[in-house]
mmCIF file of the N, C-alpha and C atoms, coordinates in Angstrom:
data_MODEL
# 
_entry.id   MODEL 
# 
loop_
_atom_site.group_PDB 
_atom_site.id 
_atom_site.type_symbol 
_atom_site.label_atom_id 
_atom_site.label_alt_id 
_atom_site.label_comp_id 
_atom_site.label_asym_id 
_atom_site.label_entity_id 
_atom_site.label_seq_id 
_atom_site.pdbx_PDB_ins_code 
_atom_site.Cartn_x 
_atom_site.Cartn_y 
_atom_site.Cartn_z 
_atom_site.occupancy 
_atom_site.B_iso_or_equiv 
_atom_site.pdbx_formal_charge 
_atom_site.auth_seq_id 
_atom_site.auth_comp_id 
_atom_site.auth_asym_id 
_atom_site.auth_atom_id 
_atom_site.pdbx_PDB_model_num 
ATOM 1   N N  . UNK A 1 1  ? 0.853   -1.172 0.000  1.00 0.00 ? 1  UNK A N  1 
ATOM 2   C CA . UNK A 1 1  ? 0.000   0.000  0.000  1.00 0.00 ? 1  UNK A CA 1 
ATOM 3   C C  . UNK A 1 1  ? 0.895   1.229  0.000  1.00 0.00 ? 1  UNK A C  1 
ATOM 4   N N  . UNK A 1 2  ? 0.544   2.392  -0.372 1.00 0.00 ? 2  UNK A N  1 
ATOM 5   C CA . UNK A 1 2  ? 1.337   3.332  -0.453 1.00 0.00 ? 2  UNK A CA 1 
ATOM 6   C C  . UNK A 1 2  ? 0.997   4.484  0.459  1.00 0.00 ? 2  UNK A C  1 
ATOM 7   N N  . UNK A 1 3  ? 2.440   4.815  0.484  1.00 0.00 ? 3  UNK A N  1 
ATOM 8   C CA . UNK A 1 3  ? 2.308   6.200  1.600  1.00 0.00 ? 3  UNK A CA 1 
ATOM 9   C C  . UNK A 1 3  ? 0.865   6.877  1.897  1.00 0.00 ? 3  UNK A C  1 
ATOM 10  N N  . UNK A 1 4  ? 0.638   7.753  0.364  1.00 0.00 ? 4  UNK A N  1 
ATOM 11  C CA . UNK A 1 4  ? -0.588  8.403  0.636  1.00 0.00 ? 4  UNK A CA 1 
ATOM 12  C C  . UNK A 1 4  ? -1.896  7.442  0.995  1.00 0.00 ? 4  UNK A C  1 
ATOM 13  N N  . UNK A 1 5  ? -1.960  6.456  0.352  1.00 0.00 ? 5  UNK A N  1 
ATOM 14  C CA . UNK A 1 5  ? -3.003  5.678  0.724  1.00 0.00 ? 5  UNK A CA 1 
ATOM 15  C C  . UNK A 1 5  ? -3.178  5.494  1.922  1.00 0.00 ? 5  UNK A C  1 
ATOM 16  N N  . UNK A 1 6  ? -2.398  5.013  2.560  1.00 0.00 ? 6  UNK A N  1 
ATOM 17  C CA . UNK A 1 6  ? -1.858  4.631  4.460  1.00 0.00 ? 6  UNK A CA 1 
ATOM 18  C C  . UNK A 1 6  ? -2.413  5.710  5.060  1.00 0.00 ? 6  UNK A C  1 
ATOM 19  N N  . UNK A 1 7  ? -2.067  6.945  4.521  1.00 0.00 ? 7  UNK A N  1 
ATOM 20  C CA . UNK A 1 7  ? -2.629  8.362  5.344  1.00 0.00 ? 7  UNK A CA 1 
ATOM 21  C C  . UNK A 1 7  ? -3.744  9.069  5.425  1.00 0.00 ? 7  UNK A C  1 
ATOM 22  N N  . UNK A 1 8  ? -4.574  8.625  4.301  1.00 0.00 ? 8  UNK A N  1 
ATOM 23  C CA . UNK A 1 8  ? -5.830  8.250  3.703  1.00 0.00 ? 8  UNK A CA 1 
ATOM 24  C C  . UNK A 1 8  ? -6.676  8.052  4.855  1.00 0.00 ? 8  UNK A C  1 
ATOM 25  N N  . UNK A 1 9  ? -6.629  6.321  4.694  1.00 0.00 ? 9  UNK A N  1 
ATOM 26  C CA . UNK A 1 9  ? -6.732  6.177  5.621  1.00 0.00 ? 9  UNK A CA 1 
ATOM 27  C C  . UNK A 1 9  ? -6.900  5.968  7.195  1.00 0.00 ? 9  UNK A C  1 
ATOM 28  N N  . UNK A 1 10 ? -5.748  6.177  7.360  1.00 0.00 ? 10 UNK A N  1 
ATOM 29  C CA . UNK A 1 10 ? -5.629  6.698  9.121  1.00 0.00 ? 10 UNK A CA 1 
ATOM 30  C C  . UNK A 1 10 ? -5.965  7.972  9.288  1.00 0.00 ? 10 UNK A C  1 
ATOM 31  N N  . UNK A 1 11 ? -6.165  8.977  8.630  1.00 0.00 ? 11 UNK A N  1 
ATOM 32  C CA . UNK A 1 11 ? -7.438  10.184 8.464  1.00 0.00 ? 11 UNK A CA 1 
ATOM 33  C C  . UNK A 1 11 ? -8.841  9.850  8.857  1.00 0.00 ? 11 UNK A C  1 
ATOM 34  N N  . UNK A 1 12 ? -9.102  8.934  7.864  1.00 0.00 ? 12 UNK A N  1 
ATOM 35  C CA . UNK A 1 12 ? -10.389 8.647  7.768  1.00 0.00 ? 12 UNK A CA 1 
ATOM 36  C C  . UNK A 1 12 ? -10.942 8.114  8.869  1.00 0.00 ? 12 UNK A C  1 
ATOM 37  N N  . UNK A 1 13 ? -10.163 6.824  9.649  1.00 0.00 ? 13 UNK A N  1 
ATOM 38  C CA . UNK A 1 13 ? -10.027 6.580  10.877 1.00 0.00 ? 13 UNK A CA 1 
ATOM 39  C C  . UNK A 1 13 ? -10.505 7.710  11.928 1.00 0.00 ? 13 UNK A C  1 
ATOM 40  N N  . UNK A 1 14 ? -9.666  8.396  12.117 1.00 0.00 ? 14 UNK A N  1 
ATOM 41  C CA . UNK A 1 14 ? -9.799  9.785  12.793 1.00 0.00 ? 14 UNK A CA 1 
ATOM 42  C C  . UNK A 1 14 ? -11.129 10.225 12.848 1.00 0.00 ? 14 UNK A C  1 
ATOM 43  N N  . UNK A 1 15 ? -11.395 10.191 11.588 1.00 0.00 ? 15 UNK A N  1 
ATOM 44  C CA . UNK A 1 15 ? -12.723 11.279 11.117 1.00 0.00 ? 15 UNK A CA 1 
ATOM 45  C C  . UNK A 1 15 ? -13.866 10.330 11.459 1.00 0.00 ? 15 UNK A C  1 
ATOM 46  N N  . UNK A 1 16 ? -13.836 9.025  11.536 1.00 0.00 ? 16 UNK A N  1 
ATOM 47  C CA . UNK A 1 16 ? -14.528 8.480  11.849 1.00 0.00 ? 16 UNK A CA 1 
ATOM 48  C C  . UNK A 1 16 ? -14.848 8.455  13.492 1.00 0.00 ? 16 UNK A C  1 
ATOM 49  N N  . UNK A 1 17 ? -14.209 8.225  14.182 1.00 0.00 ? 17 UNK A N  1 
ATOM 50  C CA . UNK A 1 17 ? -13.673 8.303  15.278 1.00 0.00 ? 17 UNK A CA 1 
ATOM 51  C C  . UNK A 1 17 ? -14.282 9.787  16.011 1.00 0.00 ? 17 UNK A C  1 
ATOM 52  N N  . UNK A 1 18 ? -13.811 10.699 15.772 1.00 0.00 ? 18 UNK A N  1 
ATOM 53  C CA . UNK A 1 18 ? -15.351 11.623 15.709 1.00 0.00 ? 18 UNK A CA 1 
ATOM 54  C C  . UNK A 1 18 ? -16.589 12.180 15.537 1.00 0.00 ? 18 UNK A C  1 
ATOM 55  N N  . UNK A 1 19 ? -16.864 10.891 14.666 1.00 0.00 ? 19 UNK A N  1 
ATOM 56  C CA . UNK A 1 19 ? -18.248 10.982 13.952 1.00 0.00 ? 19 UNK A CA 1 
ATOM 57  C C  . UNK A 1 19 ? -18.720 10.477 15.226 1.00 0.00 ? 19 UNK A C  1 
ATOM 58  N N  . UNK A 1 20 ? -18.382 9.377  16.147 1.00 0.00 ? 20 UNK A N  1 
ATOM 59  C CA . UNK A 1 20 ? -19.039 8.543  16.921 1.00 0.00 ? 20 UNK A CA 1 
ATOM 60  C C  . UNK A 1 20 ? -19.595 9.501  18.160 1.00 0.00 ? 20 UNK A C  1 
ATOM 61  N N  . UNK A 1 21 ? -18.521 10.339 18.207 1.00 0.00 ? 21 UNK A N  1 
ATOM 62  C CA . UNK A 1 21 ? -18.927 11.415 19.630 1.00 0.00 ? 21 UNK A CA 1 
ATOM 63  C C  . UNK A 1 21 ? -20.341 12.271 18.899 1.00 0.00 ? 21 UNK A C  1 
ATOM 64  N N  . UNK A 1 22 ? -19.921 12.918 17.441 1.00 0.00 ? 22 UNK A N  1 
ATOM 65  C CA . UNK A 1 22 ? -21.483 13.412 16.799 1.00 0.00 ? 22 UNK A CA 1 
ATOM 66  C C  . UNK A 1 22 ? -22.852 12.287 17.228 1.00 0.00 ? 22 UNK A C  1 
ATOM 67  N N  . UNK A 1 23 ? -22.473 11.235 16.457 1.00 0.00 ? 23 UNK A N  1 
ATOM 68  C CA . UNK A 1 23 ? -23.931 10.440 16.842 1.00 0.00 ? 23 UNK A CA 1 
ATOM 69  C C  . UNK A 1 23 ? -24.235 10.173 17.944 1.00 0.00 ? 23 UNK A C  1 
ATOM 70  N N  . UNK A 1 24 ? -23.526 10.755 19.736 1.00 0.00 ? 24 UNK A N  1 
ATOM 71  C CA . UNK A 1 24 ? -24.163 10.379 20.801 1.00 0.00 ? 24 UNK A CA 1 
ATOM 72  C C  . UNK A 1 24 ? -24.215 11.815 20.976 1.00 0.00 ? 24 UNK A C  1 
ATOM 73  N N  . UNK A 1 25 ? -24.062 13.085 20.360 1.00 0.00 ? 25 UNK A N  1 
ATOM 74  C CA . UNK A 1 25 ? -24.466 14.396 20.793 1.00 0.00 ? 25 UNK A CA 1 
ATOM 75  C C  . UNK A 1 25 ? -25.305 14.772 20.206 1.00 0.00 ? 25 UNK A C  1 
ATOM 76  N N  . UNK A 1 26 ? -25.987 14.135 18.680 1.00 0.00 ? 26 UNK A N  1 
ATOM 77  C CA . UNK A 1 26 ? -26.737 14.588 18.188 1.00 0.00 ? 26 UNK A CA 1 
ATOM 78  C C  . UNK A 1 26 ? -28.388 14.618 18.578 1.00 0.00 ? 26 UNK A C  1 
ATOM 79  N N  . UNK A 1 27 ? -29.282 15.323 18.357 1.00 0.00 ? 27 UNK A N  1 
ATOM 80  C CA . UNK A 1 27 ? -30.802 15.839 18.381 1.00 0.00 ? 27 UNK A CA 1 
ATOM 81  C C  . UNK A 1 27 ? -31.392 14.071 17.489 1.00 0.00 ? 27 UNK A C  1 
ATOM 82  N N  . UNK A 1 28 ? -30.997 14.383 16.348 1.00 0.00 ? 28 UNK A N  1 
ATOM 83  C CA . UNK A 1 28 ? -31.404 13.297 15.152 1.00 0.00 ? 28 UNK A CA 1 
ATOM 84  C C  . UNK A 1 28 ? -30.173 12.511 14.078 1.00 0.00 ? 28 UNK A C  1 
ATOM 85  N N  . UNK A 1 29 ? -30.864 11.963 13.221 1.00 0.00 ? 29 UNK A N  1 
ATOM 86  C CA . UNK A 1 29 ? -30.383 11.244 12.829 1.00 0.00 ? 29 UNK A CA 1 
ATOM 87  C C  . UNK A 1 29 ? -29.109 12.610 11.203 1.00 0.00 ? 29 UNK A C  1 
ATOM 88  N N  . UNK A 1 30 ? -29.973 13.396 11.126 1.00 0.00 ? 30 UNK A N  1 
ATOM 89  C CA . UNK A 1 30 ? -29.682 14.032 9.975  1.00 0.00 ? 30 UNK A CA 1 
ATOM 90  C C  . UNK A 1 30 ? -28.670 15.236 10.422 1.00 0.00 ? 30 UNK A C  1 
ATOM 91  N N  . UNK A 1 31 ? -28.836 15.401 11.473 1.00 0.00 ? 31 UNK A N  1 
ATOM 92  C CA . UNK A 1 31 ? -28.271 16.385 12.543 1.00 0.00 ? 31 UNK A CA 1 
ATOM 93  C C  . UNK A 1 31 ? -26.880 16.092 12.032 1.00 0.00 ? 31 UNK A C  1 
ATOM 94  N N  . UNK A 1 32 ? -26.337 14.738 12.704 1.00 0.00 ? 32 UNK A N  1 
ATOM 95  C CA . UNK A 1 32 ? -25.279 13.812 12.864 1.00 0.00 ? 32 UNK A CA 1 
ATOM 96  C C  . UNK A 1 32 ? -24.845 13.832 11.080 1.00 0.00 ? 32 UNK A C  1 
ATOM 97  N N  . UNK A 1 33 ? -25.827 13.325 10.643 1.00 0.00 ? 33 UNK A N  1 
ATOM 98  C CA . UNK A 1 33 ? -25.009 12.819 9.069  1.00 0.00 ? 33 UNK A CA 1 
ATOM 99  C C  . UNK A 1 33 ? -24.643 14.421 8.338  1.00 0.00 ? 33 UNK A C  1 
ATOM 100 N N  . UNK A 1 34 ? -25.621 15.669 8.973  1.00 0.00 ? 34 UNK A N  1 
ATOM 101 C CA . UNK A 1 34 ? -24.513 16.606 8.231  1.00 0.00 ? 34 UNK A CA 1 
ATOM 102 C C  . UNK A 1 34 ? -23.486 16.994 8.836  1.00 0.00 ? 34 UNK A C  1 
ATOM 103 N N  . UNK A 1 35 ? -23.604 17.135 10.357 1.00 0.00 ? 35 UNK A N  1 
ATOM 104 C CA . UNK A 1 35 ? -22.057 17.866 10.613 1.00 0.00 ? 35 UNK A CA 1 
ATOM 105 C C  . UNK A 1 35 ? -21.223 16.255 10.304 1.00 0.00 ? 35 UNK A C  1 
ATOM 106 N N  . UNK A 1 36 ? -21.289 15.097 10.087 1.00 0.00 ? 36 UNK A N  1 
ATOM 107 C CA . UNK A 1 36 ? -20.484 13.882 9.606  1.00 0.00 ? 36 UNK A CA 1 
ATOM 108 C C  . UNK A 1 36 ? -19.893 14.442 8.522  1.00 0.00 ? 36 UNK A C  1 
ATOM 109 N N  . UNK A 1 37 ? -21.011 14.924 7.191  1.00 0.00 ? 37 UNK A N  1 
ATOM 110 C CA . UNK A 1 37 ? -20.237 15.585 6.120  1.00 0.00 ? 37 UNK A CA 1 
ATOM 111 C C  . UNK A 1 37 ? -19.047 16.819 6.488  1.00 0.00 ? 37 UNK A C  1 
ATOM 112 N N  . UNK A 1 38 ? -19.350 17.678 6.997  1.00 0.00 ? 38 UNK A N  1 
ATOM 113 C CA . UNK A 1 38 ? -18.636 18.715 6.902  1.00 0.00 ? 38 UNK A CA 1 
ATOM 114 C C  . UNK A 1 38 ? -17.372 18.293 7.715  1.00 0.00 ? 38 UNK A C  1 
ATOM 115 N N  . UNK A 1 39 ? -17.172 17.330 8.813  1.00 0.00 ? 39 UNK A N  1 
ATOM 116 C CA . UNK A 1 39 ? -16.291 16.705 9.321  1.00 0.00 ? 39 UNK A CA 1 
ATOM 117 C C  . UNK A 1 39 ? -15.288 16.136 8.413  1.00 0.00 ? 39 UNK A C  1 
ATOM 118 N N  . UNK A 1 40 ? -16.017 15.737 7.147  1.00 0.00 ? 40 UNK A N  1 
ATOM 119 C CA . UNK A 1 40 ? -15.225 14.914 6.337  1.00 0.00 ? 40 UNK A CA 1 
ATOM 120 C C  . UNK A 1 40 ? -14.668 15.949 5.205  1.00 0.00 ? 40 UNK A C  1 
ATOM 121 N N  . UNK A 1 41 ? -15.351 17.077 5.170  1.00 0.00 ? 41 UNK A N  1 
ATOM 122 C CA . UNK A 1 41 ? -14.844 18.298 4.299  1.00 0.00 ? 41 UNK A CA 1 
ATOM 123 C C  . UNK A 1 41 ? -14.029 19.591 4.825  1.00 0.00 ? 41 UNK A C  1 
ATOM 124 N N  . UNK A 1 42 ? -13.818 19.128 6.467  1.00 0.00 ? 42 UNK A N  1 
ATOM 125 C CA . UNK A 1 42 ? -12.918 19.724 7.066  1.00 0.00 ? 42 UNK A CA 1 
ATOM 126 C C  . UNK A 1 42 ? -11.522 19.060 6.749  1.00 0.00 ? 42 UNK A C  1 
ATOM 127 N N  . UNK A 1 43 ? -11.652 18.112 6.890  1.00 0.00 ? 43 UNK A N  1 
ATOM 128 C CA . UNK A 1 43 ? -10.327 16.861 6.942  1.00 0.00 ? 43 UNK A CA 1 
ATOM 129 C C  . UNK A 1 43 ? -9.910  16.675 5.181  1.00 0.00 ? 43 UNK A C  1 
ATOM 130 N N  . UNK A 1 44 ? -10.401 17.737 4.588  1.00 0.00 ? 44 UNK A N  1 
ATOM 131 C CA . UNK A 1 44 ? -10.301 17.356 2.867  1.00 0.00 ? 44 UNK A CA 1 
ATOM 132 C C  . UNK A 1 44 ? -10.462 15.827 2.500  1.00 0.00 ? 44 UNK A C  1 
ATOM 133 N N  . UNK A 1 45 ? -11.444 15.450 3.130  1.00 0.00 ? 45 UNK A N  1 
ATOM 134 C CA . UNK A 1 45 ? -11.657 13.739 2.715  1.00 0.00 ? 45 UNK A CA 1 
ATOM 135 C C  . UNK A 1 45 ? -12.819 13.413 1.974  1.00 0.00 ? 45 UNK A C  1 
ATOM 136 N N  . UNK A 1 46 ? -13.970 14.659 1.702  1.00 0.00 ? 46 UNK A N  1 
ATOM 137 C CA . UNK A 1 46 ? -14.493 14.649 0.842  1.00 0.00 ? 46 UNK A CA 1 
ATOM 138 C C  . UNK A 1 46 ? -14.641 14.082 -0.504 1.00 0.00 ? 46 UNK A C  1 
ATOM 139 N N  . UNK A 1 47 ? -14.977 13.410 -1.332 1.00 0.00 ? 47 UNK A N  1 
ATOM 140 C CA . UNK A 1 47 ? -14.506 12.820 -2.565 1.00 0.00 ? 47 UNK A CA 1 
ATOM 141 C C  . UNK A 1 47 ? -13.758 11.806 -2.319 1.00 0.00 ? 47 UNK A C  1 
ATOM 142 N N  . UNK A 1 48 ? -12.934 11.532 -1.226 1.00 0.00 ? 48 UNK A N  1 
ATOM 143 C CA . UNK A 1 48 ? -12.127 10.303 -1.115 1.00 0.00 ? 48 UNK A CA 1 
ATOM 144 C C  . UNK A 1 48 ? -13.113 9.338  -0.277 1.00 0.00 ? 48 UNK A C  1 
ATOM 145 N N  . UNK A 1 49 ? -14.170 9.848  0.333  1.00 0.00 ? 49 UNK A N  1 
ATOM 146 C CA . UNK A 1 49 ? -15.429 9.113  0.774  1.00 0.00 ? 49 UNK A CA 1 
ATOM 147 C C  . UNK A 1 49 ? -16.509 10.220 0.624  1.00 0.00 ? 49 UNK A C  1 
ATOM 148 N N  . UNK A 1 50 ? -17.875 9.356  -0.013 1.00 0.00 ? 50 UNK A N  1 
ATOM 149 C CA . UNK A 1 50 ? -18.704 10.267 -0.767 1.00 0.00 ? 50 UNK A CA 1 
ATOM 150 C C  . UNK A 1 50 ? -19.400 10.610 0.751  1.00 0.00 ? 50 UNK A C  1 
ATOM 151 N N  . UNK A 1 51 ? -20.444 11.409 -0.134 1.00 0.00 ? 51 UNK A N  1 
ATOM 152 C CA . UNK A 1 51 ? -21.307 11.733 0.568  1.00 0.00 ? 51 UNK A CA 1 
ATOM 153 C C  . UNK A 1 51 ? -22.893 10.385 1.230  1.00 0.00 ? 51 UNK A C  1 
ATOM 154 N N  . UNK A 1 52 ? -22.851 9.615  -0.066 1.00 0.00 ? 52 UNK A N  1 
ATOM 155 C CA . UNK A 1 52 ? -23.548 8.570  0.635  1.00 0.00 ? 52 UNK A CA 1 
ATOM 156 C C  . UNK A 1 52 ? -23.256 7.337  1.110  1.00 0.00 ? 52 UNK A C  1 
ATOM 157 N N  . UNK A 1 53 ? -21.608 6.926  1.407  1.00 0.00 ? 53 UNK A N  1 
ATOM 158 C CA . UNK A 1 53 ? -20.981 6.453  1.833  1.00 0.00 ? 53 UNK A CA 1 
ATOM 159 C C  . UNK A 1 53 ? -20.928 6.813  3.858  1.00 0.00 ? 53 UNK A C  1 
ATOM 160 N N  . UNK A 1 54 ? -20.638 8.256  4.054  1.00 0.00 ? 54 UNK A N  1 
ATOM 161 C CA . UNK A 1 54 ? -20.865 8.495  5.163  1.00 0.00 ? 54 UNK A CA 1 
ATOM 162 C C  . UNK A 1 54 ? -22.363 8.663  5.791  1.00 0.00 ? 54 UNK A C  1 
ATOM 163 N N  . UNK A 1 55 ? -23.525 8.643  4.832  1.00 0.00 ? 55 UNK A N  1 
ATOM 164 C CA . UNK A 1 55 ? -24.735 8.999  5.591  1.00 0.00 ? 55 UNK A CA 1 
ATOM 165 C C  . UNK A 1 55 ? -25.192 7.746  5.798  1.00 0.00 ? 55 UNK A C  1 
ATOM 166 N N  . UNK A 1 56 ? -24.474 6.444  5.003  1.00 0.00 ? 56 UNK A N  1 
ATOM 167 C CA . UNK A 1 56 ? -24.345 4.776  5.375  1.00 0.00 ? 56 UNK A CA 1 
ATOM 168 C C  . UNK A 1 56 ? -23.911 5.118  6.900  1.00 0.00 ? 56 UNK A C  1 
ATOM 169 N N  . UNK A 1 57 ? -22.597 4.966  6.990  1.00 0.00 ? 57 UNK A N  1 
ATOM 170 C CA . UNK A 1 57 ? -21.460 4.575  8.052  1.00 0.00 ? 57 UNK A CA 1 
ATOM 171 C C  . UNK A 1 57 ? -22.489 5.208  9.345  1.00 0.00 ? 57 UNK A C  1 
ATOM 172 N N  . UNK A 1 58 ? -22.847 6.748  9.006  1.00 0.00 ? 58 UNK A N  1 
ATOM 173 C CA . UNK A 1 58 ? -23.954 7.493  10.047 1.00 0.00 ? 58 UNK A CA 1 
ATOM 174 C C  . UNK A 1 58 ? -24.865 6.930  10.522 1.00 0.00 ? 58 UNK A C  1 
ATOM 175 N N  . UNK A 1 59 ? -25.252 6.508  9.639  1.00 0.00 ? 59 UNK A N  1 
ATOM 176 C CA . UNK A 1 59 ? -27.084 5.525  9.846  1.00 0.00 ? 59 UNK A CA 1 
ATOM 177 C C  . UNK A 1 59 ? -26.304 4.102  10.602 1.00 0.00 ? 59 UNK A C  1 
ATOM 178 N N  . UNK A 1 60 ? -25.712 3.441  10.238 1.00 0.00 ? 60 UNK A N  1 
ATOM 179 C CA . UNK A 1 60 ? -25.429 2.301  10.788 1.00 0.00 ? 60 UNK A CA 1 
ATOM 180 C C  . UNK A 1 60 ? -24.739 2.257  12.377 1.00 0.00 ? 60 UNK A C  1 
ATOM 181 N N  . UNK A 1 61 ? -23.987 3.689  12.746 1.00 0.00 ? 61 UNK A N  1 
ATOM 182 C CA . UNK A 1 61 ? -23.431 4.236  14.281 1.00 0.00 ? 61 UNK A CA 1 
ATOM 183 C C  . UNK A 1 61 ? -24.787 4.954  14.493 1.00 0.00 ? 61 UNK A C  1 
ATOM 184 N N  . UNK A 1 62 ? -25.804 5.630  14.153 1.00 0.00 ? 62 UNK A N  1 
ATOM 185 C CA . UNK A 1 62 ? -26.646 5.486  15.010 1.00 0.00 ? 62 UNK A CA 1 
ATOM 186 C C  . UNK A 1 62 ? -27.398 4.642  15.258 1.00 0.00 ? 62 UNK A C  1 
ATOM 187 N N  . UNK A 1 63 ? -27.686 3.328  14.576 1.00 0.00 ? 63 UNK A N  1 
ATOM 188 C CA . UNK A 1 63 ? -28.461 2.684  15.034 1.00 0.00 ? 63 UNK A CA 1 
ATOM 189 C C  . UNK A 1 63 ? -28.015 2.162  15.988 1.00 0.00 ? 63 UNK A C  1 
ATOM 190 N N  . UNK A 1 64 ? -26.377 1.811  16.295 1.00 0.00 ? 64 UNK A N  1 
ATOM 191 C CA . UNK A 1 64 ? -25.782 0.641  17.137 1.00 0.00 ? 64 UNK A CA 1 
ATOM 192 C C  . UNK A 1 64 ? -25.343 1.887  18.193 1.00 0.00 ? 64 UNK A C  1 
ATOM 193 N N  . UNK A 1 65 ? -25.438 2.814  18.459 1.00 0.00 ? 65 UNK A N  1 
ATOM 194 C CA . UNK A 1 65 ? -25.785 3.510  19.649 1.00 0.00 ? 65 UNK A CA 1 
ATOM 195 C C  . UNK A 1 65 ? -27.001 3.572  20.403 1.00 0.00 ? 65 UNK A C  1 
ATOM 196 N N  . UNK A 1 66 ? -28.011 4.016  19.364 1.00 0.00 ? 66 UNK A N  1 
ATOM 197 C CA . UNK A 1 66 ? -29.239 4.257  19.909 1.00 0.00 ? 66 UNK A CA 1 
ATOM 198 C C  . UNK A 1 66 ? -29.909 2.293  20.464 1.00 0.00 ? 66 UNK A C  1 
ATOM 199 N N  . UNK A 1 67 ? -29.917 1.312  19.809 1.00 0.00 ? 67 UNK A N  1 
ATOM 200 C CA . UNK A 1 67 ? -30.060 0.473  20.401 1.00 0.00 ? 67 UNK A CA 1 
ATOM 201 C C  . UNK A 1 67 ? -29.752 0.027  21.773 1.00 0.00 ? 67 UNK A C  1 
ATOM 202 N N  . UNK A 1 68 ? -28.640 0.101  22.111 1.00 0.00 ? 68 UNK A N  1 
ATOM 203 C CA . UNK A 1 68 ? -28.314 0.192  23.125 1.00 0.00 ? 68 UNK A CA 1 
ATOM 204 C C  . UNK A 1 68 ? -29.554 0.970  24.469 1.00 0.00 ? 68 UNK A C  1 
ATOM 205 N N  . UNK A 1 69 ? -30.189 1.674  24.134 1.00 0.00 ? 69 UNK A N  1 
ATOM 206 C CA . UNK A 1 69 ? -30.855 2.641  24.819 1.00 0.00 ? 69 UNK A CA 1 
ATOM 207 C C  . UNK A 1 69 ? -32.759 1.370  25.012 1.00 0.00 ? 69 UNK A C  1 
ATOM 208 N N  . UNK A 1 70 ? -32.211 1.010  23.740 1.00 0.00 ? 70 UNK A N  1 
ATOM 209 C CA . UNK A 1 70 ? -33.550 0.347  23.562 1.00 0.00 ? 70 UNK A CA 1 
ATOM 210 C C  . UNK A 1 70 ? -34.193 -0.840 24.848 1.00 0.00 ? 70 UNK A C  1 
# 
């Protein structure tokens, strides 16, 4: 794998990794999946993961948070 790819990556990690604190601070579900986007367009990772790629990853960390509650 290559450098940039590796870093890519372990970005994305990151960015993910904060998404999780969004989906237990968020109001709703849409709340979460936009500041998720702009999280990912802070980190210039935009385009390197789409936009309905993260409102997946979103939907699937809130459900396995909010269950928990259930």
């Amino acid at each position: 794998m290559g450098a940039v790819k590796a870093m890519l990556m372990d970005e994305e990690e990151k960015v993910w990794d904060k998404i999780a604190d969004v989906v237990s601070e968020s109001e709703d579900i849409s709340e979460a999946q936009s500041k998720a986007i702009e999280l990912f367009k802070k980190h210039d990772l935009l385009g390197y993961v789409d936009e309905d790629m993260i409102e997946e990853g979103v939907s699937e960390m809130w459900n396995e948070f909010w269950s928990q509650y259930a």
